[in-house]
FIKOLZA-1660 file (N, C-alpha, C; in steps of 0.1 Angstrom, whole numbers, plus 5000, padded with zeros to 4 digits):
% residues 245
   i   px   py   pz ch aa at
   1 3486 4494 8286  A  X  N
   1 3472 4496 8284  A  X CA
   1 3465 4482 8283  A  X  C
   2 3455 4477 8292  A  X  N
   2 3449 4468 8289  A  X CA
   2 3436 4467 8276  A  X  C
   3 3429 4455 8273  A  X  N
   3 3422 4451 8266  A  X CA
   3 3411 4459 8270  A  X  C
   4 3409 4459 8279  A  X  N
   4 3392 4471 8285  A  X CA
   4 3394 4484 8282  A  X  C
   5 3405 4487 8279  A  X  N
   5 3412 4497 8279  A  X CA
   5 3409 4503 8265  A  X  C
   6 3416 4495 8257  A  X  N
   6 3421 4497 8242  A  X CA
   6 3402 4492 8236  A  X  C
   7 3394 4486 8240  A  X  N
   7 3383 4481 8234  A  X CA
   7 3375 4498 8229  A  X  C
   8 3373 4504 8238  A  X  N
   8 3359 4512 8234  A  X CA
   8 3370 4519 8224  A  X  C
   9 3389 4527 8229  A  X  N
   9 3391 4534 8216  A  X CA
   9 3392 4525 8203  A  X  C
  10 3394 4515 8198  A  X  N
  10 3395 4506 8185  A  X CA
  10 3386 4506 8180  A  X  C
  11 3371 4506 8189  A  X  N
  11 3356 4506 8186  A  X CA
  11 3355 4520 8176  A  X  C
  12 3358 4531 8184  A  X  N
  12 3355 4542 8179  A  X CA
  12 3362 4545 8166  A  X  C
  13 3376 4543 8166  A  X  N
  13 3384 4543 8152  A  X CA
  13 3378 4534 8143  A  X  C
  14 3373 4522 8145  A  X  N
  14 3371 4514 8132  A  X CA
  14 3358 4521 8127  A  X  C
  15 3343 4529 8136  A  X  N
  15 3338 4536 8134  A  X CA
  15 3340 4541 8122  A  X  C
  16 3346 4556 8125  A  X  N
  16 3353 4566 8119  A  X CA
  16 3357 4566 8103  A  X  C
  17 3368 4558 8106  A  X  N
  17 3372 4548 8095  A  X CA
  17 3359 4547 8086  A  X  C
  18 3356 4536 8091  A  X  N
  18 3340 4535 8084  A  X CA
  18 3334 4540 8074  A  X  C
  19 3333 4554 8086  A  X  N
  19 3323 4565 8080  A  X CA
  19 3330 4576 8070  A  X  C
  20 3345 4573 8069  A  X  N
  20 3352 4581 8059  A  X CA
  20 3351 4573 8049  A  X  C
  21 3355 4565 8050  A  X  N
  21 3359 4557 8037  A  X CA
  21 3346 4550 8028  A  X  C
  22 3337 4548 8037  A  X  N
  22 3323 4548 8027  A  X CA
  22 3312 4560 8024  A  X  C
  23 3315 4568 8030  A  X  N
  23 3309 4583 8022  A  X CA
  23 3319 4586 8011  A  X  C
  24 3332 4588 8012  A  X  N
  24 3341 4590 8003  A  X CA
  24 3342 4581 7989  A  X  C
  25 3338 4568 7992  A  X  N
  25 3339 4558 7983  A  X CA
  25 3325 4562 7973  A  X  C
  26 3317 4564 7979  A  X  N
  26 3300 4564 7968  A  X CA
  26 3307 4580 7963  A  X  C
  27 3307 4590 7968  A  X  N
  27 3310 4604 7960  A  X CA
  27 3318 4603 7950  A  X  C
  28 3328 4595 7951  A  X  N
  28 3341 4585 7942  A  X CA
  28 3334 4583 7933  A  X  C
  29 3328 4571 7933  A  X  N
  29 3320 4562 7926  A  X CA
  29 3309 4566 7914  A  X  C
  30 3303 4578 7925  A  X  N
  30 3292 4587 7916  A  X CA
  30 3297 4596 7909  A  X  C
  31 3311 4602 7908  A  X  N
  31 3310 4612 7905  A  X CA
  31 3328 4608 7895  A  X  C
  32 3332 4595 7899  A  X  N
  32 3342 4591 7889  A  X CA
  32 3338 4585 7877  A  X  C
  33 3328 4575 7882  A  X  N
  33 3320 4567 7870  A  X CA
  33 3316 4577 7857  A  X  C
  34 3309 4589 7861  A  X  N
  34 3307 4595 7845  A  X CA
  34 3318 4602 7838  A  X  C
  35 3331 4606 7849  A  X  N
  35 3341 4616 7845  A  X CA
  35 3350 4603 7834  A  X  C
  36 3352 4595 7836  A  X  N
  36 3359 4580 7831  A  X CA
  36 3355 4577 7818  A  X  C
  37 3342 4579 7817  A  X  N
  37 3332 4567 7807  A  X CA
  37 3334 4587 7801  A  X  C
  38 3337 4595 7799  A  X  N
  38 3331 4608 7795  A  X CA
  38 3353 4605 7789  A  X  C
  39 3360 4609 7794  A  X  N
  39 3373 4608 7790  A  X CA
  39 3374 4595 7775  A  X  C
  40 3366 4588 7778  A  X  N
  40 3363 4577 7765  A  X CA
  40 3358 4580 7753  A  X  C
  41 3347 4585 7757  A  X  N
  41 3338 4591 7750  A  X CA
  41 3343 4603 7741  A  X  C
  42 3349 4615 7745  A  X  N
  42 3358 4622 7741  A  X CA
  42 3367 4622 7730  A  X  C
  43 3377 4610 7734  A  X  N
  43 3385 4607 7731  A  X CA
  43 3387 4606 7712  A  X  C
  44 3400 4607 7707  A  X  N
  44 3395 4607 7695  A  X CA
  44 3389 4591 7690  A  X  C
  45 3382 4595 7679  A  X  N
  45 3375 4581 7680  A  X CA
  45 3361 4579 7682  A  X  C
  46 3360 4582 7696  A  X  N
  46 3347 4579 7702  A  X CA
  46 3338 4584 7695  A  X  C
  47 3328 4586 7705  A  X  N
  47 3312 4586 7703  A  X CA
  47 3308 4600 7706  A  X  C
  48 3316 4607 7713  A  X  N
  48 3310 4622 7715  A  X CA
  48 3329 4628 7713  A  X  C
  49 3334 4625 7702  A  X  N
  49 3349 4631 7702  A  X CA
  49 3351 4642 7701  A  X  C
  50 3357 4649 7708  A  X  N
  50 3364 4665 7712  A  X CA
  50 3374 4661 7719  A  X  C
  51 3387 4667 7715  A  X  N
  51 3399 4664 7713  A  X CA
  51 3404 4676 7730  A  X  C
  52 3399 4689 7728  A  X  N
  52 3400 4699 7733  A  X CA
  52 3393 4694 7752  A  X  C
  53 3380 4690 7752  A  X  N
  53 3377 4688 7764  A  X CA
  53 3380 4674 7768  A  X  C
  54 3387 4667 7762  A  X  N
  54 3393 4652 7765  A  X CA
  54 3404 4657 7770  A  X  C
  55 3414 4666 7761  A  X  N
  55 3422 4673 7772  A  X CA
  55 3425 4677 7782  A  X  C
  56 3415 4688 7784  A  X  N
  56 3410 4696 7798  A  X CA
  56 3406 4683 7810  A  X  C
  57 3398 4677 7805  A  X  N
  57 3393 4667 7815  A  X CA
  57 3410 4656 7817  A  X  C
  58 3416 4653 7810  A  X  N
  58 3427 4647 7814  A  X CA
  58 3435 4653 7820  A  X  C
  59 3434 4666 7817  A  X  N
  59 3444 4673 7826  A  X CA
  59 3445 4677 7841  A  X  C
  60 3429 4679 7840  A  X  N
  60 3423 4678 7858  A  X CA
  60 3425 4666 7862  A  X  C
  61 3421 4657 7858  A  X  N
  61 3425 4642 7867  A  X CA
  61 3438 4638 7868  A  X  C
  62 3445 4640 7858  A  X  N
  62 3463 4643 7859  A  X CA
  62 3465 4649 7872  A  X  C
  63 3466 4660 7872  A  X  N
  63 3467 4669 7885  A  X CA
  63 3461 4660 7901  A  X  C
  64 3447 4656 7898  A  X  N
  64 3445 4650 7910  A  X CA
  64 3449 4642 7913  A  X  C
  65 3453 4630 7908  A  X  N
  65 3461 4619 7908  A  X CA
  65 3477 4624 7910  A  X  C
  66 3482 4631 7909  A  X  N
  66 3496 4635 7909  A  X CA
  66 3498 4639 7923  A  X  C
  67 3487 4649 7930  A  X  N
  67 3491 4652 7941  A  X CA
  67 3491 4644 7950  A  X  C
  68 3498 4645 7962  A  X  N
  68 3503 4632 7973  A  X CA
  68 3491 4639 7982  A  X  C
  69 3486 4624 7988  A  X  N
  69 3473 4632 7996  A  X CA
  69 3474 4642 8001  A  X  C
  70 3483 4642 8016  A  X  N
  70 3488 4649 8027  A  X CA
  70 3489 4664 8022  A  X  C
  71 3495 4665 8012  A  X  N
  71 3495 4677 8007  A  X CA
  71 3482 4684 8001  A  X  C
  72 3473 4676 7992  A  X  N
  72 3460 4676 7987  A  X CA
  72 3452 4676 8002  A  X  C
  73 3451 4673 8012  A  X  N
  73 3443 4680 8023  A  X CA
  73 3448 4691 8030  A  X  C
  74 3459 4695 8026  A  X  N
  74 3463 4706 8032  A  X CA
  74 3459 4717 8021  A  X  C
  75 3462 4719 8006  A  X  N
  75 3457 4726 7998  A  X CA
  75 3435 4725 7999  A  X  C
  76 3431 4718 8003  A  X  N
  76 3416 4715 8004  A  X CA
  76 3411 4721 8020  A  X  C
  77 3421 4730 8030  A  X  N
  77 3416 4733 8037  A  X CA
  77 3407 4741 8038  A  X  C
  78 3405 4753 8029  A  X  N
  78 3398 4766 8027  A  X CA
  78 3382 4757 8021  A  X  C
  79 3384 4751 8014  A  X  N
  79 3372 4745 8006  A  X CA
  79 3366 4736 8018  A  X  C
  80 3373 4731 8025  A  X  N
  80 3368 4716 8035  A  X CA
  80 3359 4726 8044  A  X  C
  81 3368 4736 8048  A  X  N
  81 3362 4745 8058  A  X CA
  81 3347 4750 8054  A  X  C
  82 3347 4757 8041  A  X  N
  82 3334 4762 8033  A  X CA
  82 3324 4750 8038  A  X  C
  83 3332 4739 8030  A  X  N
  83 3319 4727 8029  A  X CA
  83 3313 4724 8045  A  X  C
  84 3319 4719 8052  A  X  N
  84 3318 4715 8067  A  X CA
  84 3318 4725 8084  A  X  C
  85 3323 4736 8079  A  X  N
  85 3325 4744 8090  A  X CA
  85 3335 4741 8098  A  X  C
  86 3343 4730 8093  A  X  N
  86 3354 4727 8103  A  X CA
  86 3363 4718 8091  A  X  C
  87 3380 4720 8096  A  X  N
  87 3390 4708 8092  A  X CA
  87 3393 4698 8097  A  X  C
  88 3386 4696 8109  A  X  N
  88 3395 4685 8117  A  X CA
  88 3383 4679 8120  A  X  C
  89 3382 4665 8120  A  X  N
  89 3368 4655 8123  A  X CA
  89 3370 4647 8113  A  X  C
  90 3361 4635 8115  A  X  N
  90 3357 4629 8099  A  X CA
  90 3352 4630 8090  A  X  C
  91 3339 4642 8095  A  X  N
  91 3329 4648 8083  A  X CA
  91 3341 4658 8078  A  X  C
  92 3351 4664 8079  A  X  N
  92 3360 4669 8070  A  X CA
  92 3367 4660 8066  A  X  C
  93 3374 4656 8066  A  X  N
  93 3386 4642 8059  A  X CA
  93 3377 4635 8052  A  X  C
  94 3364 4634 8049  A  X  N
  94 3353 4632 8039  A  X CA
  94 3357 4641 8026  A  X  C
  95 3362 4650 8026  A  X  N
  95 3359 4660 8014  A  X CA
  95 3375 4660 8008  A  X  C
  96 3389 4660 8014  A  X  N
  96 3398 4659 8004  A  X CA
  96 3397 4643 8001  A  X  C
  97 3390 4631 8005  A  X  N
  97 3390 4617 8009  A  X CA
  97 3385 4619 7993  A  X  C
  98 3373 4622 7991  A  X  N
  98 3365 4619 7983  A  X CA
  98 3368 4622 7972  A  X  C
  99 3379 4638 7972  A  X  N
  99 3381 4645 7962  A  X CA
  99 3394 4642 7956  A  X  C
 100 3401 4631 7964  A  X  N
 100 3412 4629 7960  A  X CA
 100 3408 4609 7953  A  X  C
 101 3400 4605 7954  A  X  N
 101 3397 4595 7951  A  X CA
 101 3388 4593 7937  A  X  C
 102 3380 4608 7934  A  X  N
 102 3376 4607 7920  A  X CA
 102 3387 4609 7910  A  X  C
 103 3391 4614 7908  A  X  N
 103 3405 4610 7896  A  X CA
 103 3412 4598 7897  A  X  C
 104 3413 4589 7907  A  X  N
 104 3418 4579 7908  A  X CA
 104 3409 4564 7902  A  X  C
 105 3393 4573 7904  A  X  N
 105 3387 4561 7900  A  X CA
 105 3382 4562 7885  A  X  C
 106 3384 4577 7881  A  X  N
 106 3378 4581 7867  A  X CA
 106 3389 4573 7860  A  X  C
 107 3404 4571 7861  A  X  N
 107 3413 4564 7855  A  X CA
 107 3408 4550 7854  A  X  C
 108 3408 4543 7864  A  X  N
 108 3405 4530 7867  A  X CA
 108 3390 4525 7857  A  X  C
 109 3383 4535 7857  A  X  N
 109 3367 4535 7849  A  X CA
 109 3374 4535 7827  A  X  C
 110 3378 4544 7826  A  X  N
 110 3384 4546 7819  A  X CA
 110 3394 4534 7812  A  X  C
 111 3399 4529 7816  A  X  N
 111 3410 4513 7816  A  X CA
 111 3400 4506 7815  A  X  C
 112 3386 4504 7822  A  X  N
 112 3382 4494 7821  A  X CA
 112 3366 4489 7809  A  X  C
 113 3362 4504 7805  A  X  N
 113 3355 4507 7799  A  X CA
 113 3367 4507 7781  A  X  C
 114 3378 4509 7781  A  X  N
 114 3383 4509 7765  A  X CA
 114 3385 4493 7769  A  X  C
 115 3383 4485 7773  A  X  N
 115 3385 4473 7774  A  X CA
 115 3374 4465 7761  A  X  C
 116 3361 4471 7766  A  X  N
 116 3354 4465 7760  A  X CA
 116 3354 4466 7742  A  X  C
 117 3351 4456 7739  A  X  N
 117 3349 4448 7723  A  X CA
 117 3340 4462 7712  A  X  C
 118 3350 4464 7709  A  X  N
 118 3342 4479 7702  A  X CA
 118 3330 4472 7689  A  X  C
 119 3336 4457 7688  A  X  N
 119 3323 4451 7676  A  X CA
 119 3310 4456 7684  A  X  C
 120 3305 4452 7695  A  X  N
 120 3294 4451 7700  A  X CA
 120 3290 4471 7701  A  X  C
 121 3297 4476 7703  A  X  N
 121 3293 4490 7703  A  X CA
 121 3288 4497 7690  A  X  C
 122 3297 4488 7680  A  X  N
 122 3294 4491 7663  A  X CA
 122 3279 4485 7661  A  X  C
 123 3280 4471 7668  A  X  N
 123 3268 4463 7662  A  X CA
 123 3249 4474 7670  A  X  C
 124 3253 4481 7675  A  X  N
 124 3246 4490 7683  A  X CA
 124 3243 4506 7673  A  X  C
 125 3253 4505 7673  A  X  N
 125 3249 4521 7662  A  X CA
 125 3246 4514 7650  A  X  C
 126 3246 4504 7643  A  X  N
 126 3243 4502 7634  A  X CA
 126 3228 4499 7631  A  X  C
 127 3224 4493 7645  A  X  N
 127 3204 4492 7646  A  X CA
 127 3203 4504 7650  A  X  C
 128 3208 4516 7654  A  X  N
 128 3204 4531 7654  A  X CA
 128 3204 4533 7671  A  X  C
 129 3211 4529 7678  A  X  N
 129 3211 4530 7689  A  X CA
 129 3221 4544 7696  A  X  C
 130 3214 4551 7700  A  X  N
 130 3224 4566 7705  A  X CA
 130 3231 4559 7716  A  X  C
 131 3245 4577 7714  A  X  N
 131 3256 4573 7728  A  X CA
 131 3248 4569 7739  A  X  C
 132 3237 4573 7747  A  X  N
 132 3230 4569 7755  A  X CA
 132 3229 4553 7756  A  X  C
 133 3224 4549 7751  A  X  N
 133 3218 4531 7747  A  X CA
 133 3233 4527 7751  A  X  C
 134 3244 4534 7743  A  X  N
 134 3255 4527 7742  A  X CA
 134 3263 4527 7755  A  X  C
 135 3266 4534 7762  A  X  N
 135 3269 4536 7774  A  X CA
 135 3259 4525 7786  A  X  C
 136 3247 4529 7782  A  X  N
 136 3239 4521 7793  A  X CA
 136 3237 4505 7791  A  X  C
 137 3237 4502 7775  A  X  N
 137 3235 4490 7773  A  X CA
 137 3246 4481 7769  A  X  C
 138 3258 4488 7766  A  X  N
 138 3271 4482 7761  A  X CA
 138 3279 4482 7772  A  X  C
 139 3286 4495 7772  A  X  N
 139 3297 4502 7776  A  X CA
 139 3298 4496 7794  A  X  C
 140 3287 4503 7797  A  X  N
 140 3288 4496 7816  A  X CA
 140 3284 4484 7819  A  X  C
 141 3272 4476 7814  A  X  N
 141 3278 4461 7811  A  X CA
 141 3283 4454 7813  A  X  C
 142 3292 4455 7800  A  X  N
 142 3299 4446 7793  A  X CA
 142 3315 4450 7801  A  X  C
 143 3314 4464 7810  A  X  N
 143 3329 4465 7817  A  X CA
 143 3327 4464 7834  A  X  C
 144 3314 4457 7838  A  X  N
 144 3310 4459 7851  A  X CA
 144 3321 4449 7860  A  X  C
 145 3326 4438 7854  A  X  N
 145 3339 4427 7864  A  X CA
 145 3351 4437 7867  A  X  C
 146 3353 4448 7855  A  X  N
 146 3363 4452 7857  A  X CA
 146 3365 4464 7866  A  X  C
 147 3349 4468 7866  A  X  N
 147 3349 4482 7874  A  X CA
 147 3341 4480 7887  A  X  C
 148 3336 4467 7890  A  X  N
 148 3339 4458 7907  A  X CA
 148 3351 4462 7913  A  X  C
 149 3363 4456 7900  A  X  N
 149 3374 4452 7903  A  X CA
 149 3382 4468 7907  A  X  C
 150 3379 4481 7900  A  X  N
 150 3384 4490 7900  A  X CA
 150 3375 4497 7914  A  X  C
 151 3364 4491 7921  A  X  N
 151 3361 4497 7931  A  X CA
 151 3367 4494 7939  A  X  C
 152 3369 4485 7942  A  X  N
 152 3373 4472 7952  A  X CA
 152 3390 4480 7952  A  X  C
 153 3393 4484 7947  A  X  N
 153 3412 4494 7944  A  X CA
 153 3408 4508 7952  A  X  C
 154 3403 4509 7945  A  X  N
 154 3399 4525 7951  A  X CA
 154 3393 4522 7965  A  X  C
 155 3391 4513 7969  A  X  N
 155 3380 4512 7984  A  X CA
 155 3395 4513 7995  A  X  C
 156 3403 4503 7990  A  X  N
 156 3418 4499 7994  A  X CA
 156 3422 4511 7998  A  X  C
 157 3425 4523 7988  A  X  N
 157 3436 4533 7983  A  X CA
 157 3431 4542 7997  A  X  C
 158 3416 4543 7993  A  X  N
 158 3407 4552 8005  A  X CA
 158 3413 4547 8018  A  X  C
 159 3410 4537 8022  A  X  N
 159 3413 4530 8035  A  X CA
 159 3428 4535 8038  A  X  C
 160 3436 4536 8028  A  X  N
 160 3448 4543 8033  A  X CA
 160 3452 4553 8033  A  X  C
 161 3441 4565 8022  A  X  N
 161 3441 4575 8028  A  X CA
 161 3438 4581 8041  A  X  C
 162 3431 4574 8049  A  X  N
 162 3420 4578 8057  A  X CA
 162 3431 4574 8070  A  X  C
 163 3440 4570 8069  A  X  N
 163 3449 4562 8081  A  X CA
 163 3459 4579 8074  A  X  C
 164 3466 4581 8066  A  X  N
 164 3469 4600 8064  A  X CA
 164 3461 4609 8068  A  X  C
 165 3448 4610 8070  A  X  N
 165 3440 4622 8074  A  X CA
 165 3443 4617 8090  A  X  C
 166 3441 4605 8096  A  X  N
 166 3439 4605 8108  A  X CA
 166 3450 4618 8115  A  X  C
 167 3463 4613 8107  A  X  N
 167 3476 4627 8112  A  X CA
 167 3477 4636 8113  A  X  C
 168 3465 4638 8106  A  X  N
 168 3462 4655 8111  A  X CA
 168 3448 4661 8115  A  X  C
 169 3446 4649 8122  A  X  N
 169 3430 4657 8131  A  X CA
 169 3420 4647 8122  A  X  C
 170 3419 4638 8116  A  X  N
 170 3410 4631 8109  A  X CA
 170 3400 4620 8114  A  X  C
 171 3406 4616 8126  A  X  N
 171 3401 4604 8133  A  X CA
 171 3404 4593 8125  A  X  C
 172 3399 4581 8135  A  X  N
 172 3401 4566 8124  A  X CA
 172 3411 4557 8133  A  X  C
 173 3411 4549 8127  A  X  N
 173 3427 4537 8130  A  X CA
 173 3439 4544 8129  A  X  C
 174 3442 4556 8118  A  X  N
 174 3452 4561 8117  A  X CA
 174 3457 4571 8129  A  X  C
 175 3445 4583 8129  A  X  N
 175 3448 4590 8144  A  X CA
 175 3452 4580 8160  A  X  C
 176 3443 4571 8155  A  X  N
 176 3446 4558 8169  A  X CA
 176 3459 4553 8171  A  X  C
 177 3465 4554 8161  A  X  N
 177 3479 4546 8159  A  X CA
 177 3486 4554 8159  A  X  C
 178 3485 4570 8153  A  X  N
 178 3495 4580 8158  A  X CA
 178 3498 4581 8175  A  X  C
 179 3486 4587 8174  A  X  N
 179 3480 4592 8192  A  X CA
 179 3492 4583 8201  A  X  C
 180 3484 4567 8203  A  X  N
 180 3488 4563 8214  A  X CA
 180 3498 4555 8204  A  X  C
 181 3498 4550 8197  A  X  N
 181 3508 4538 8195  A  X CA
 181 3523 4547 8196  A  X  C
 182 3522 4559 8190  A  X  N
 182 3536 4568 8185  A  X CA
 182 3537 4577 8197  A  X  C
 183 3530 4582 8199  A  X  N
 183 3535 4594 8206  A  X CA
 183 3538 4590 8223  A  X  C
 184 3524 4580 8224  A  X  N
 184 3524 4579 8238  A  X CA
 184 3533 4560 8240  A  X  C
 185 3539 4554 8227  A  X  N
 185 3542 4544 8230  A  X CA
 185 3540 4533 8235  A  X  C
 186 3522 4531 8230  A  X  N
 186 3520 4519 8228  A  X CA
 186 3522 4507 8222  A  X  C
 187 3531 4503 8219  A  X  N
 187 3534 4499 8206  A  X CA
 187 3523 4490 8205  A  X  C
 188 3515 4480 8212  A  X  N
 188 3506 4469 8211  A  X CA
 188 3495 4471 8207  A  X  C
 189 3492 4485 8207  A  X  N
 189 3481 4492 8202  A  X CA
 189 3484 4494 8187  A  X  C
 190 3495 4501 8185  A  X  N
 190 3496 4504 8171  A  X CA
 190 3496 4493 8166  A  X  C
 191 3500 4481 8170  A  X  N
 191 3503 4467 8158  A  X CA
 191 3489 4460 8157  A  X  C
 192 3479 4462 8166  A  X  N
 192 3465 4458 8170  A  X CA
 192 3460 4464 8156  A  X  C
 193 3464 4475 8158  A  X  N
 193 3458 4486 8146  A  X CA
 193 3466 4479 8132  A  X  C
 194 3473 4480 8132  A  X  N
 194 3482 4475 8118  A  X CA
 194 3471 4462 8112  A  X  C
 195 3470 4456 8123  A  X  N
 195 3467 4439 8120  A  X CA
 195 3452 4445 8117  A  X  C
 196 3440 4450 8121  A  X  N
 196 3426 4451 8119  A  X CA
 196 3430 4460 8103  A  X  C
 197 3432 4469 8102  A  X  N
 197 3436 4475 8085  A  X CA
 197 3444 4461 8076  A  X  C
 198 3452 4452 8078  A  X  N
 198 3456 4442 8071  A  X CA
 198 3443 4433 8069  A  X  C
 199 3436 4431 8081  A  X  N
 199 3421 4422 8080  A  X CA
 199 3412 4427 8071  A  X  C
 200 3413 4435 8075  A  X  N
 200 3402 4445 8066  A  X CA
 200 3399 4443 8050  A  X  C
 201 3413 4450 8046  A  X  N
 201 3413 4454 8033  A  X CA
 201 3420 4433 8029  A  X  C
 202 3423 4429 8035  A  X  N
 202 3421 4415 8029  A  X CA
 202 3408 4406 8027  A  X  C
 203 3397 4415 8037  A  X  N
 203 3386 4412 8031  A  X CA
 203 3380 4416 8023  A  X  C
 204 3382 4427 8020  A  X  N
 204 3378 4436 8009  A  X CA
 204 3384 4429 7996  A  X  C
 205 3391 4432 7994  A  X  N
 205 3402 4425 7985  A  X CA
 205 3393 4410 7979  A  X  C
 206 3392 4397 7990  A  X  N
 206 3385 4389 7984  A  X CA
 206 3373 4394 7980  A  X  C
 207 3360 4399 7987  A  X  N
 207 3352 4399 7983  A  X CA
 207 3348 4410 7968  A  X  C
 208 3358 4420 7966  A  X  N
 208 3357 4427 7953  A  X CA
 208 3364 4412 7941  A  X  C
 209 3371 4406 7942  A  X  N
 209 3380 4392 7934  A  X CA
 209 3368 4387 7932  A  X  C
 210 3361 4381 7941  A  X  N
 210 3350 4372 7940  A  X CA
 210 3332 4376 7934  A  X  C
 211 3337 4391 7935  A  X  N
 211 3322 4390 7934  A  X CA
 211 3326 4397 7915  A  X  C
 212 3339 4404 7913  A  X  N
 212 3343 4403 7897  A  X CA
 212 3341 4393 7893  A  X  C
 213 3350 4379 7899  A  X  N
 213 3351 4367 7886  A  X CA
 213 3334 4363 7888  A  X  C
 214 3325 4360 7896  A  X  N
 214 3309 4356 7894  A  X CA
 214 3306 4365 7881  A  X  C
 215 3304 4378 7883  A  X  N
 215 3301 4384 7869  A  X CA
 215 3308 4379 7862  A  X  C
 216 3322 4376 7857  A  X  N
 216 3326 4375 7845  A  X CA
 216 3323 4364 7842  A  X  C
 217 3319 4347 7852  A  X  N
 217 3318 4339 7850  A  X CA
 217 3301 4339 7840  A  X  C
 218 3290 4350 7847  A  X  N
 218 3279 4348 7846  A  X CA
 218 3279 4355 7830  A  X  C
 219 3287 4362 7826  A  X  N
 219 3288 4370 7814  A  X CA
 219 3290 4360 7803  A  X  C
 220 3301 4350 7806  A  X  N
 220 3308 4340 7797  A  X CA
 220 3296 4334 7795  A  X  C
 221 3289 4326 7804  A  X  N
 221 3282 4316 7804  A  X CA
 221 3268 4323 7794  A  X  C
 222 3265 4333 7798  A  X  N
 222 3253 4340 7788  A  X CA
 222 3260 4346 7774  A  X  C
 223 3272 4346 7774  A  X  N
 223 3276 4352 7761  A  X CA
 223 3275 4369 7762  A  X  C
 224 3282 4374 7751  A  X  N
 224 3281 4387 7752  A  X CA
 224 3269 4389 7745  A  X  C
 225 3263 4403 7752  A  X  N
 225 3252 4413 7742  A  X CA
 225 3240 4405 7742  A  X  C
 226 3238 4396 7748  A  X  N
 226 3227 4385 7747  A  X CA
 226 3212 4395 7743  A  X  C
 227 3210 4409 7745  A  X  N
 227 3197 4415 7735  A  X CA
 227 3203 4418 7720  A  X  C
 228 3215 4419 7720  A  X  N
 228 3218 4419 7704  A  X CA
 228 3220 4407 7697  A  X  C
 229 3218 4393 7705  A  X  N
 229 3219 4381 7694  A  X CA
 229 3201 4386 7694  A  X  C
 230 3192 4388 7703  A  X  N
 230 3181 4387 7702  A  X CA
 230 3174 4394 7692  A  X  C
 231 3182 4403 7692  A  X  N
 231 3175 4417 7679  A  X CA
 231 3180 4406 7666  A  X  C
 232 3192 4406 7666  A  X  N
 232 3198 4400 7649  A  X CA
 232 3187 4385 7649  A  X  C
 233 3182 4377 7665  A  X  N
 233 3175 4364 7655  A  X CA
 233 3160 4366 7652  A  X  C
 234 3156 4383 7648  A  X  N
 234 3142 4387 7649  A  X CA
 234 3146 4389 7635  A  X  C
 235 3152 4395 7629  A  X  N
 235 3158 4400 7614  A  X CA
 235 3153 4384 7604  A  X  C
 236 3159 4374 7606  A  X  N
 236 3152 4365 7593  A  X CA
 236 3140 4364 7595  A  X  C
 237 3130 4361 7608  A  X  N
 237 3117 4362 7609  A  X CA
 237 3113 4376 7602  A  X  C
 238 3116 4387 7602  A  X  N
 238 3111 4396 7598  A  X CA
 238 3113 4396 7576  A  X  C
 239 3124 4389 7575  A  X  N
 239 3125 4387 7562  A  X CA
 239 3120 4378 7557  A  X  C
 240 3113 4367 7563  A  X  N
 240 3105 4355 7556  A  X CA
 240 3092 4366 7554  A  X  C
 241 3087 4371 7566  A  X  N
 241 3076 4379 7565  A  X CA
 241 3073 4385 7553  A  X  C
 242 3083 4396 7549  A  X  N
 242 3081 4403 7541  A  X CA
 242 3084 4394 7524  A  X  C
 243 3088 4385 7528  A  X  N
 243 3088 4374 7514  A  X CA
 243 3076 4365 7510  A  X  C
 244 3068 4364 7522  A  X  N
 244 3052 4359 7522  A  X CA
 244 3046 4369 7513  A  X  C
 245 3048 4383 7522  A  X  N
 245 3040 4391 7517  A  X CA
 245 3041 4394 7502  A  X  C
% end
């Protein structure tokens, strides 16, 4: 197979690809980020603690995380079908993609959120600030390098999911590399493919690295909580005041 050859199908797989793995990744994203920060929260301890639905919620993302994709799109056929009208395309390999990717990121959200400095969460309920404030003004924050860092993982995981759906009717680099590289023996093709997925996700890779350590760099440099040193250097002005008075 020549290069004129192989161009328009690589064109189309990297497409595909694409369009799985960044629809998949925001549904991820949106819908792992509060399940994560909510397992925290929960948790004993926390800020909204129930022992019982910290449970349940760990036990659903247990389960999702445990199952091996391939199998997890095969159990999501009936549902994929509901959702899309069809199993086989990209707009289906969107829905076990996505569905298998939020538990994976609610963990990673989760790790990187009990990370944070629980002084500054304290120094927050103590000027009367609700779970709300705390989540929005602490909690995501003050864990944003880590949860770059936890997308930038999940972006990866996807990408290799999405090379599994190709195998069974999903499109992508993956179906590309089955198709002709396996079946029909291209090998030049499949290694073409190997090498653009190694390119890829090594770009990904730096630019998730790099754009974590900037925040953490810009975080150091401003110090933590920088509206809570602000609130505590309004407190002596407000005490000289009332000592005038």
């Amino acid at each position: 197979m020549t290069w004129s050859e192989m161009q328009p199908l690589l064109s189309d797989a990297c497409s595909q690809t694409f369009t799985m793995v960044l629809w998949s990744t925001v549904i991820a994203v949106v819908a792992g980020l509060p399940l994560g920060i909510l397992l925290v929260l929960t948790d004993r301890g926390g800020l909204l603690q129930n022992v019982i639905a910290n449970k349940v919620i760990g036990q659903i993302v247990n389960v999702g995380r445990s199952m091996p994709f391939i199998i997890l799109m095969v159990a999501l056929m009936s549902f994929t079908r509901w959702v899309t009208g069809t199993t086989i395309g990209t707009t289906a390999a969107i829905v076990p993609l996505a569905i298998g990717g939020i538990p994976f990121f609610a963990r990673l959200v989760e790790t990187a959120v009990r990370e944070v400095d629980q002084g500054l969460v304290e120094a927050v309920q103590s000027m009367g600030g609700n779970t709300w404030t705390i989540v929005r003004k602490v909690l995501v924050p003050e864990a944003l390098p880590s949860l770059i860092a936890s997308t930038t993982t999940t972006v990866i995981a996807l990408i290799g999911y999405s090379a599994m759906a190709g195998t069974v009717g999903g499109g992508g680099l993956g179906d590309l590399a089955v198709r002709y590289g396996y079946q029909r023996f291209e090998t030049e093709l499949m290694w073409i493919t190997v090498a653009i997925l190694a390119v890829v996700i090594s770009l990904i890779q730096f630019a998730g690295d790099f754009a974590a350590r900037s925040l953490h760099r810009c975080g150091a440099r401003s110090g933590p909580a920088p509206k809570l040193r602000l609130l505590k250097a309004k407190e002596p002005a407000a005490a000289e005041i009332s000592k005038v008075a």
